[in-house]
Residue frames as a rotation matrix with the C-alpha (Angstrom) as fourth column:
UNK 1
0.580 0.814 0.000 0.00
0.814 -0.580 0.000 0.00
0.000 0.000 -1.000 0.00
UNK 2
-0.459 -0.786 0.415 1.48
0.844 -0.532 -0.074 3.48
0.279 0.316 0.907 -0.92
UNK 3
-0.319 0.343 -0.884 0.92
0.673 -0.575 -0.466 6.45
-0.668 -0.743 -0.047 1.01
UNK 4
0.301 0.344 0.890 -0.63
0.854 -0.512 -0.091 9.09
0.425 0.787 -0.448 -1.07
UNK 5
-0.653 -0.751 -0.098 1.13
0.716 -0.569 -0.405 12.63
0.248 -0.334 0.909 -0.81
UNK 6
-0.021 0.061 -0.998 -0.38
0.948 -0.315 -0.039 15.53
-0.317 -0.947 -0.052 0.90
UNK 7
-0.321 -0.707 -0.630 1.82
0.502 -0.691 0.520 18.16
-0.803 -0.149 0.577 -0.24
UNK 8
0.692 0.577 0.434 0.56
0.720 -0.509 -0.472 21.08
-0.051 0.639 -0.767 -2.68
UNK 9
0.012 -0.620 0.784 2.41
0.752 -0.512 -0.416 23.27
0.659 0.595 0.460 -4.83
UNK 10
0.380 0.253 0.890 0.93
-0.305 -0.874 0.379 26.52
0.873 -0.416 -0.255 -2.10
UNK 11
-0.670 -0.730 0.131 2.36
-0.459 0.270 -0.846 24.29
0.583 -0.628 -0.516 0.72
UNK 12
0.129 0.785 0.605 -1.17
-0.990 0.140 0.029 23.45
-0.061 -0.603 0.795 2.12
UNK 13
0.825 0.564 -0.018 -1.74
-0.543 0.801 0.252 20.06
0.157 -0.198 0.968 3.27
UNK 14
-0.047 -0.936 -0.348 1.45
-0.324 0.343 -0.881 19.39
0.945 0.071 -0.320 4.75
UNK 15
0.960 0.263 -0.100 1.81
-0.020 0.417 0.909 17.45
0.281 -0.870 0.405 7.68
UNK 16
0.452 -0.888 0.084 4.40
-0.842 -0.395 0.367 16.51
-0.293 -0.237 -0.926 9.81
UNK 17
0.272 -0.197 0.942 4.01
-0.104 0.967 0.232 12.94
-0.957 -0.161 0.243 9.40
UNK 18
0.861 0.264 0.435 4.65
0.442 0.037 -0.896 13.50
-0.252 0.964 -0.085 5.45
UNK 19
0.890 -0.455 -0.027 7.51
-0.332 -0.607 -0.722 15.29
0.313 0.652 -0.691 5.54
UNK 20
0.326 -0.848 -0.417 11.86
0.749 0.501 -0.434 14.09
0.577 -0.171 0.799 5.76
UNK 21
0.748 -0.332 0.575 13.22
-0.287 -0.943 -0.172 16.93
0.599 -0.036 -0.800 8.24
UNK 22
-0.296 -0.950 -0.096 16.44
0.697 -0.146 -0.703 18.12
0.654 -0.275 0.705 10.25
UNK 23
0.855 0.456 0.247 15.81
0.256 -0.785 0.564 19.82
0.451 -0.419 -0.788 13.21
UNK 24
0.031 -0.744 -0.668 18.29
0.977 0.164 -0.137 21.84
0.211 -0.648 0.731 14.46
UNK 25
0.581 0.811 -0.070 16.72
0.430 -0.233 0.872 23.97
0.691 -0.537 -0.484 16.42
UNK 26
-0.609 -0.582 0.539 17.85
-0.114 -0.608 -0.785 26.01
0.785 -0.540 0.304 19.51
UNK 27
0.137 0.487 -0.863 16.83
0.660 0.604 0.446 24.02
0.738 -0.631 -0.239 22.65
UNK 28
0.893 0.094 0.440 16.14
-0.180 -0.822 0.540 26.55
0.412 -0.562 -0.717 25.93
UNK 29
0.781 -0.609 -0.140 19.24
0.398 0.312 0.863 25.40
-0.482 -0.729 0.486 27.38
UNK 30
0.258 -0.666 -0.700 21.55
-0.592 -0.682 0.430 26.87
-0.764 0.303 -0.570 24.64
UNK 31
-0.775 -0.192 0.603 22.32
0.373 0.630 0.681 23.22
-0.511 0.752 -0.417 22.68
UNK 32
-0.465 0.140 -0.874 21.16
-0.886 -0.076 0.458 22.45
-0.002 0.987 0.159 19.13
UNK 33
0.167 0.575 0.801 18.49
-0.523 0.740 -0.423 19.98
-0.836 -0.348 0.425 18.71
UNK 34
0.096 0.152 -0.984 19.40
-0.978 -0.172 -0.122 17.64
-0.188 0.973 0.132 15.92
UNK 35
-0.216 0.265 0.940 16.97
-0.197 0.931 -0.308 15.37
-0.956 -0.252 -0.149 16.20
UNK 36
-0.880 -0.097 -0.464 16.41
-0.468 0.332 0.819 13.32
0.075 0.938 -0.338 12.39
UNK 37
-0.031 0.887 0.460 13.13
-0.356 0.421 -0.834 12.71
-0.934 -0.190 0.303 11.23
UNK 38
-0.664 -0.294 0.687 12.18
0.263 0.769 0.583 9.95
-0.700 0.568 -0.433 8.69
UNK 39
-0.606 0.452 -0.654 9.98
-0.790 -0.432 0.434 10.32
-0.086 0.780 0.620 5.69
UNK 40
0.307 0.598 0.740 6.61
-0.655 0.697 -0.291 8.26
-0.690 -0.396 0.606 5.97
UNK 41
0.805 0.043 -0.591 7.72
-0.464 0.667 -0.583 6.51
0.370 0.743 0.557 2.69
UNK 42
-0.071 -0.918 -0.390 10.79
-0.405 0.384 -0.830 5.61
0.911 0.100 -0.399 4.39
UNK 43
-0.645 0.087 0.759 9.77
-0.733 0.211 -0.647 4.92
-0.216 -0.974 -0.072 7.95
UNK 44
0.358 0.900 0.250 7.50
-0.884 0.413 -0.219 2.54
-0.301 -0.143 0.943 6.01
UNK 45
0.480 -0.317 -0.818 10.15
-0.453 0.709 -0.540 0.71
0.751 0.630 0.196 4.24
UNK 46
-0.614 -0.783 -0.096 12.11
-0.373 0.396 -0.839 0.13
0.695 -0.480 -0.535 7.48
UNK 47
-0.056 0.670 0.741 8.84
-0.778 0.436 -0.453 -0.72
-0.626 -0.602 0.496 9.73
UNK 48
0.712 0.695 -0.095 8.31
-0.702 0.706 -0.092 -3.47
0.003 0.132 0.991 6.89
UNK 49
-0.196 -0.958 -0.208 12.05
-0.420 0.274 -0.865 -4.77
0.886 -0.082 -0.456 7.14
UNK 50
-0.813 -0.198 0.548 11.60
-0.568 0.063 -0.820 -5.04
0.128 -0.978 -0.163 10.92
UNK 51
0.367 0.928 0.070 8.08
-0.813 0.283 0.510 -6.97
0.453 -0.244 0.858 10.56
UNK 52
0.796 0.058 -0.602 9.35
-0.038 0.998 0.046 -10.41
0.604 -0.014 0.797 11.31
UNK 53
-0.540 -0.767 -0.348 12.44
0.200 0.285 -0.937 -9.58
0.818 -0.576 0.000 14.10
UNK 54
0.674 0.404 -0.618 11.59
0.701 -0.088 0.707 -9.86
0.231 -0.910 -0.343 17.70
UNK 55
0.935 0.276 0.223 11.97
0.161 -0.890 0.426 -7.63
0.316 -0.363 -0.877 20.15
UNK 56
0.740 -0.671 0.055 15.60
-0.054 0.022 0.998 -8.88
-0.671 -0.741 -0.020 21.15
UNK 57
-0.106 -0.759 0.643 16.75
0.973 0.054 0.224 -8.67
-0.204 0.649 0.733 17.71
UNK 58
0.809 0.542 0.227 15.72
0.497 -0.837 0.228 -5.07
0.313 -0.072 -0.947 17.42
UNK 59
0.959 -0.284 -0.018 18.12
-0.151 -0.560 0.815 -4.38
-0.242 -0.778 -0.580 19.97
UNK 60
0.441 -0.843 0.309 20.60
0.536 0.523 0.663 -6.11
-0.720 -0.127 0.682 18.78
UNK 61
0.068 -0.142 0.987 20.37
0.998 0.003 -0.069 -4.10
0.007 0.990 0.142 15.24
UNK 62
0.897 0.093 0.431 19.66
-0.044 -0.954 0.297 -0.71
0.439 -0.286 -0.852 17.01
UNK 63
0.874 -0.440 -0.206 23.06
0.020 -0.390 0.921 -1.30
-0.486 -0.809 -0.332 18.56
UNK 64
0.600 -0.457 0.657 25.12
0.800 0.344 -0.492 -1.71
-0.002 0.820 0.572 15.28
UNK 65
-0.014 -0.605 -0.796 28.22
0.150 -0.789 0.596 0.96
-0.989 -0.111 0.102 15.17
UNK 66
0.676 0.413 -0.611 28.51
-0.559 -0.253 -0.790 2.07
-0.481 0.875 0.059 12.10
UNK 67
-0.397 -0.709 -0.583 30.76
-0.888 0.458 0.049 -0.16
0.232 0.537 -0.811 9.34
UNK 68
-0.910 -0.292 0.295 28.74
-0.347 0.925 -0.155 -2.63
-0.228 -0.243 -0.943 10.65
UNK 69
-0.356 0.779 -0.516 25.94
-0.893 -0.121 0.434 -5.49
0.276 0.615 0.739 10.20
UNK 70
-0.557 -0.074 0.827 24.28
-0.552 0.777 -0.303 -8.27
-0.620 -0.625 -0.474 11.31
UNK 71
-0.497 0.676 -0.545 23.11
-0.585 0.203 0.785 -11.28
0.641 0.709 0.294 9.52
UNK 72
-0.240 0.515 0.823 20.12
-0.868 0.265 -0.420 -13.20
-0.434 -0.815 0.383 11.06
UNK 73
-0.982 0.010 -0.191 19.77
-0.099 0.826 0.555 -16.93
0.163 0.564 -0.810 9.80
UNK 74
-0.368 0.901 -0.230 16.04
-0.910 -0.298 0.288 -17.09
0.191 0.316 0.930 8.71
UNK 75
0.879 0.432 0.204 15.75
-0.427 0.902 -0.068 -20.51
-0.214 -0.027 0.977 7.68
UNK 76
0.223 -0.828 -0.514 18.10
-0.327 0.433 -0.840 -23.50
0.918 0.355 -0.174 7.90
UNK 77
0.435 0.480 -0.762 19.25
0.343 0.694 0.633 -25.40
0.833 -0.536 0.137 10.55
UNK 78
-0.370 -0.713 -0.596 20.25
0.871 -0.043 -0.489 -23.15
0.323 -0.700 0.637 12.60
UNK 79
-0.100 0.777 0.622 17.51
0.561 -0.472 0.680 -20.78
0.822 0.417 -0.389 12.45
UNK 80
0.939 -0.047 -0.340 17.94
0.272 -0.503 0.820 -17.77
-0.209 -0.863 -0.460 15.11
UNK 81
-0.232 -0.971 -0.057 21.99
0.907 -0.237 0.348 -17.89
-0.351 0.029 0.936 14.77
UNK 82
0.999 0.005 -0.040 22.81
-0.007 -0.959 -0.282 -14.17
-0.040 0.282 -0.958 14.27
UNK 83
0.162 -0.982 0.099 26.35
0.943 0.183 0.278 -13.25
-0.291 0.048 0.956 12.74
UNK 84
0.748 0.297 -0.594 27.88
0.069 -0.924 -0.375 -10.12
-0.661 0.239 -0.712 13.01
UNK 85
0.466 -0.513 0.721 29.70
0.865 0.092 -0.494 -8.63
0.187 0.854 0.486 10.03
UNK 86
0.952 -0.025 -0.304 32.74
0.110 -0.901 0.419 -6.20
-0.284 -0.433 -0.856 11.18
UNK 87
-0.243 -0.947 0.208 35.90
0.002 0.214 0.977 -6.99
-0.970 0.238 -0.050 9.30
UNK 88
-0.649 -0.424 -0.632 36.88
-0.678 -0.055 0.733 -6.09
-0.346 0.904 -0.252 5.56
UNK 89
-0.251 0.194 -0.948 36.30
-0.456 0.840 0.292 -9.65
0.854 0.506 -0.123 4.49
UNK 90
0.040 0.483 0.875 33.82
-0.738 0.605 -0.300 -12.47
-0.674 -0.633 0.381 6.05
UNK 91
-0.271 0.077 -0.959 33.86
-0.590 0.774 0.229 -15.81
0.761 0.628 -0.165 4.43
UNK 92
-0.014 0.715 0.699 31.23
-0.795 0.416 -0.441 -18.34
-0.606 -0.562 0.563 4.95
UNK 93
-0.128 0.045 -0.991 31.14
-0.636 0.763 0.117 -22.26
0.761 0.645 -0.069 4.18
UNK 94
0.881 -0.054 -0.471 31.48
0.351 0.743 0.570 -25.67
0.319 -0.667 0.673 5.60
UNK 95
0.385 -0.673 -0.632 34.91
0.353 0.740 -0.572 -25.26
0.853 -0.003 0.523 6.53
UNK 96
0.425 0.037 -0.904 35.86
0.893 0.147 0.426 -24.94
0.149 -0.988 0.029 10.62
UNK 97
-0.552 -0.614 -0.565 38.07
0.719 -0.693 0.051 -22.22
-0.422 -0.378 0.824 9.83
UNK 98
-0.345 0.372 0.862 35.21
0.596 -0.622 0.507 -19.97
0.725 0.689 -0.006 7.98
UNK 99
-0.949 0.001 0.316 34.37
-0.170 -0.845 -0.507 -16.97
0.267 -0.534 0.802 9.79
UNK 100
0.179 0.948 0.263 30.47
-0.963 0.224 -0.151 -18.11
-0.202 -0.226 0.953 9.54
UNK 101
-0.814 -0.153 0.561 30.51
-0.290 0.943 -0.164 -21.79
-0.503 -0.296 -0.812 9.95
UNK 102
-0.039 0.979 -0.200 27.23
-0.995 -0.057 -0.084 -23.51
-0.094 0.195 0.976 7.74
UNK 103
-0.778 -0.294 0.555 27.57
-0.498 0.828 -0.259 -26.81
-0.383 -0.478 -0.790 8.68
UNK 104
0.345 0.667 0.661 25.48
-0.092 0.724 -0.683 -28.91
-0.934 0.174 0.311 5.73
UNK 105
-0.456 -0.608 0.649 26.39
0.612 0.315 0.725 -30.50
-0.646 0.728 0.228 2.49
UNK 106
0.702 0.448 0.554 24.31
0.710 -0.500 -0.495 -27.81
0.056 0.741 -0.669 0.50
UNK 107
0.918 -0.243 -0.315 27.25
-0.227 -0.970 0.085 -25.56
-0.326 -0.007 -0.945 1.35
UNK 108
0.270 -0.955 -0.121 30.85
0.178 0.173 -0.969 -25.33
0.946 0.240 0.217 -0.36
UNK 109
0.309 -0.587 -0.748 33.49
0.950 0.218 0.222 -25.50
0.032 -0.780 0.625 1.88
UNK 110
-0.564 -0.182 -0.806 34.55
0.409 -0.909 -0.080 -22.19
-0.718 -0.375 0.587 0.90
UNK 111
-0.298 0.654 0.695 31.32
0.927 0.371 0.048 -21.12
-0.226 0.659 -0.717 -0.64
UNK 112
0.605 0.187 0.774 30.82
0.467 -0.870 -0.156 -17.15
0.644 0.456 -0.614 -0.42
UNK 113
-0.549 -0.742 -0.385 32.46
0.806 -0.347 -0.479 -13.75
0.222 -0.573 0.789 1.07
UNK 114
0.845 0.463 -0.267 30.73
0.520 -0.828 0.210 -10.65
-0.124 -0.316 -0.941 2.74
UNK 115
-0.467 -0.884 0.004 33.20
0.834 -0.443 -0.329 -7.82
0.292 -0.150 0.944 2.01
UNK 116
0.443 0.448 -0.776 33.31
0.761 -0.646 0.062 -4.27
-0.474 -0.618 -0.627 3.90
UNK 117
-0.096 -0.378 0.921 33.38
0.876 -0.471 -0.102 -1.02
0.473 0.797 0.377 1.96
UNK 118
-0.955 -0.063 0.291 33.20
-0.100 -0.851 -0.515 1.61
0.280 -0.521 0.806 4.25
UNK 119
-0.575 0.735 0.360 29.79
-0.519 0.013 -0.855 1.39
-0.633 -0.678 0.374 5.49
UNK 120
0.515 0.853 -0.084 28.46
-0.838 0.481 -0.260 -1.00
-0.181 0.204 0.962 2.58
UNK 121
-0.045 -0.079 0.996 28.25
-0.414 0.909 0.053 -4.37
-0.909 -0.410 -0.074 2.29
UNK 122
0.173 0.514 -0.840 28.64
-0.983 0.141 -0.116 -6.33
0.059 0.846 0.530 -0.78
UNK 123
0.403 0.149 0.903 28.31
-0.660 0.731 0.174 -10.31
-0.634 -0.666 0.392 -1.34
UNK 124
-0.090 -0.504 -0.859 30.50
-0.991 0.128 0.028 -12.28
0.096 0.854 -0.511 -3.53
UNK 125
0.947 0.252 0.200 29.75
-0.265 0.963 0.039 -16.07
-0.183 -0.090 0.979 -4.54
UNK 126
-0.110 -0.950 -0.292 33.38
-0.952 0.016 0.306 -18.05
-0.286 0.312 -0.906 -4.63
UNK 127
-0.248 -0.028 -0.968 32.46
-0.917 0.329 0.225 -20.16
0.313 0.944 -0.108 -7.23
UNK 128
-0.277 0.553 0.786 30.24
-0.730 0.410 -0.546 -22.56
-0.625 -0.725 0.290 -5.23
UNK 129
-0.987 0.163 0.014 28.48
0.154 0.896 0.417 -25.53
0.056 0.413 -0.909 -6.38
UNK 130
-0.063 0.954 0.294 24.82
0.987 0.017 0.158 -24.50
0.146 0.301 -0.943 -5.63
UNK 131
-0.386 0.039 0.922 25.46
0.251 -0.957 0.146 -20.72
0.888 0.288 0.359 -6.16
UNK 132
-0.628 0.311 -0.713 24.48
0.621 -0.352 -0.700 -17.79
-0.469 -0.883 0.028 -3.69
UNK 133
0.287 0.863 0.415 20.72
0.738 -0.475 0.479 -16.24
0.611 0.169 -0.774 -4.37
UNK 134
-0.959 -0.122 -0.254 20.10
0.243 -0.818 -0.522 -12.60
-0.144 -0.562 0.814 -3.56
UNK 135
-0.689 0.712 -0.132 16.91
-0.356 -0.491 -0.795 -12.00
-0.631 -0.501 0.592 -2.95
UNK 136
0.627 0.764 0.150 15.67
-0.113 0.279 -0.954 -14.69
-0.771 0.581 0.261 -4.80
UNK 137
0.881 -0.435 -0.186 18.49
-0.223 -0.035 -0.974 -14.35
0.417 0.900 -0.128 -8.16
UNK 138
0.498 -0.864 -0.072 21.55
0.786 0.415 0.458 -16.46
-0.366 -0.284 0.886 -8.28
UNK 139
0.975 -0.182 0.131 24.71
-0.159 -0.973 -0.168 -14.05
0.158 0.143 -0.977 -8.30
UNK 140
0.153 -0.973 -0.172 28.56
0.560 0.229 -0.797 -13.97
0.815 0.026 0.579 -8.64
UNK 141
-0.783 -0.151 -0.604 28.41
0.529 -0.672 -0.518 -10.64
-0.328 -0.725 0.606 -6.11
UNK 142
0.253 0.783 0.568 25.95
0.457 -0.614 0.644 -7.95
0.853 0.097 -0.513 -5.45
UNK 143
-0.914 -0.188 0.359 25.37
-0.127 -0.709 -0.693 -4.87
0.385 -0.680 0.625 -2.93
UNK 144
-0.648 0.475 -0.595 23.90
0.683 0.708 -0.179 -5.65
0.336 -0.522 -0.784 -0.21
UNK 145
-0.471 0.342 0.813 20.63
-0.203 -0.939 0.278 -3.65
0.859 -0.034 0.511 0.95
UNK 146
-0.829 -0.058 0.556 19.04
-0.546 0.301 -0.782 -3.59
-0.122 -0.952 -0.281 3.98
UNK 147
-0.026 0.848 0.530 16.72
-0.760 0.328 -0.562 -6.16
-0.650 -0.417 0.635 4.82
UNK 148
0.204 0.004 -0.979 17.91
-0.907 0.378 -0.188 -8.16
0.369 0.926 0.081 1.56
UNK 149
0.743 0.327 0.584 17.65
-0.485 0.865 0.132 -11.81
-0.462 -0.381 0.801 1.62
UNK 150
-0.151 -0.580 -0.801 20.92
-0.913 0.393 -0.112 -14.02
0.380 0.714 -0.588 0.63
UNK 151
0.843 0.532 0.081 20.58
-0.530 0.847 -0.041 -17.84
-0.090 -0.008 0.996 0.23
UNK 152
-0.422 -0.893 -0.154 23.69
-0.893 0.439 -0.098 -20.18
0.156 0.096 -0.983 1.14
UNK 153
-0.875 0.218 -0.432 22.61
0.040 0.923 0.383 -23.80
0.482 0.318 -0.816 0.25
UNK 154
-0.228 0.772 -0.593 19.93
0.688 0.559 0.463 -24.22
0.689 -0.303 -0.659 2.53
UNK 155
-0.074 0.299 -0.951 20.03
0.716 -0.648 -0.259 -21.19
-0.694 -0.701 -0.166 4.90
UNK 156
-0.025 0.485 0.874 18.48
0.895 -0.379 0.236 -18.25
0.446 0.788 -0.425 4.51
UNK 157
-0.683 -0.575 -0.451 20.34
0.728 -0.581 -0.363 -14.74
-0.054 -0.576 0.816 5.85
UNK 158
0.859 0.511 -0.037 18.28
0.512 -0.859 0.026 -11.64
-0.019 -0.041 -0.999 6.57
UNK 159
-0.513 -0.856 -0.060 21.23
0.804 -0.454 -0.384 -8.34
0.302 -0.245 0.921 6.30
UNK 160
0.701 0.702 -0.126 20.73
0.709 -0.670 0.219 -5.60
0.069 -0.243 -0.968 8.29
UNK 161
-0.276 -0.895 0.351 22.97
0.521 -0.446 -0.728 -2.85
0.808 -0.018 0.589 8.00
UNK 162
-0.545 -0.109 -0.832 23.87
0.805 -0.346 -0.482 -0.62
-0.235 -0.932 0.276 11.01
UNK 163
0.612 0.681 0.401 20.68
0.763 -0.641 -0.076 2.20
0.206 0.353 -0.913 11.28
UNK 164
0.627 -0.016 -0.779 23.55
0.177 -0.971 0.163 4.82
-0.759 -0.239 -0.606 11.73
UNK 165
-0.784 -0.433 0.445 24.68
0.447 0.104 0.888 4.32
-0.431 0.895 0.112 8.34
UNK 166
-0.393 0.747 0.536 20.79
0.906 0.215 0.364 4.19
0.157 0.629 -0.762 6.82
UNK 167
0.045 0.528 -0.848 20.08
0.850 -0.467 -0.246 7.14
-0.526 -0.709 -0.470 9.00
UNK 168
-0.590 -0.418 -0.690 22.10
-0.304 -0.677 0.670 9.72
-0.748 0.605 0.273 6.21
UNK 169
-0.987 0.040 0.158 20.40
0.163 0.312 0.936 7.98
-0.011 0.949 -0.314 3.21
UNK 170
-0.006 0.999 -0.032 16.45
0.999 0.005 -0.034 8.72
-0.034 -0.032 -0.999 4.79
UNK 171
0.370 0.257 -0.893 17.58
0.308 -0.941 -0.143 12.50
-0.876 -0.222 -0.427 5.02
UNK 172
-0.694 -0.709 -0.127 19.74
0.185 -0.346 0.920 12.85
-0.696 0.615 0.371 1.91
């Protein structure tokens, strides 16, 4: 469902709940208030992202520093496992020494990599045997967005990126 806009050329029918702002205000104490408010189209895309985490992943994603991310294993047999991503390069497979362990024969031993570009994420397949799916489309690599779905043999990753990264990209 798609919000329907408000806003007129004269300025009428604005709201607040319609609109992306920056306050930065003068608070009675003397500070600068600069509090960040979301656009409803955007505060809707991240409320549906968040439909399906509990209340203790929340917390876990509201505490991301920035450069960072967390995947959340969806489905697969480990379902719950959460892995954070904070280093250049992650690599995920069967083998003991991968950074994410997946521990079934639908994974390669050394089957994909998470790399870290300054505050994005991108996912690179290392020539696997049943390929890594992004949202659904097998892929050599891709940039990762939030809430995107990637598919190592049998598990399914949720990515969240860190909301003080995403926070610049709802005002920009």
């Amino acid at each position: 469902m798609r919000d329907r806009d408000n806003t007129r050329a004269d300025g009428a029918g604005d709201d607040e709940e319609t609109r992306a702002t920056t306050s930065s205000n003068a608070v009675g104490d003397g500070t600068a208030d600069t509090t960040i408010g979301f656009s409803r189209e955007a505060a809707a895309q991240l409320s549906a992202v968040d439909a399906d985490v509990t209340a203790e992943e929340h917390e876990a994603i509201a505490a991301l520093p920035s450069g960072s991310a967390l995947l959340i294993v969806r489905r697969g047999p480990n379902s719950g496992a959460r892995f954070l991503l904070d280093t250049d390069v992650t690599t995920v497979g069967r083998h003991p020494d991968a950074d994410i362990f997946l521990d079934d024969v639908t994974v390669s031993r050394r089957h994909a990599e998470f790399l870290r570009h300054g505050t994005a994420f991108e996912v690179k397949d290392l020539s696997s045997l049943n390929g890594t799916y992004y949202d659904g489309v097998r892929i050599d690599t891709a940039l990762l967005t939030d809430g995107a779905e990637v598919q190592i043999g049998k598990y399914r990753l949720t990515f969240y990126a860190s909301r003080r990264d995403l926070a610049p990209l709802a005002t920009g």
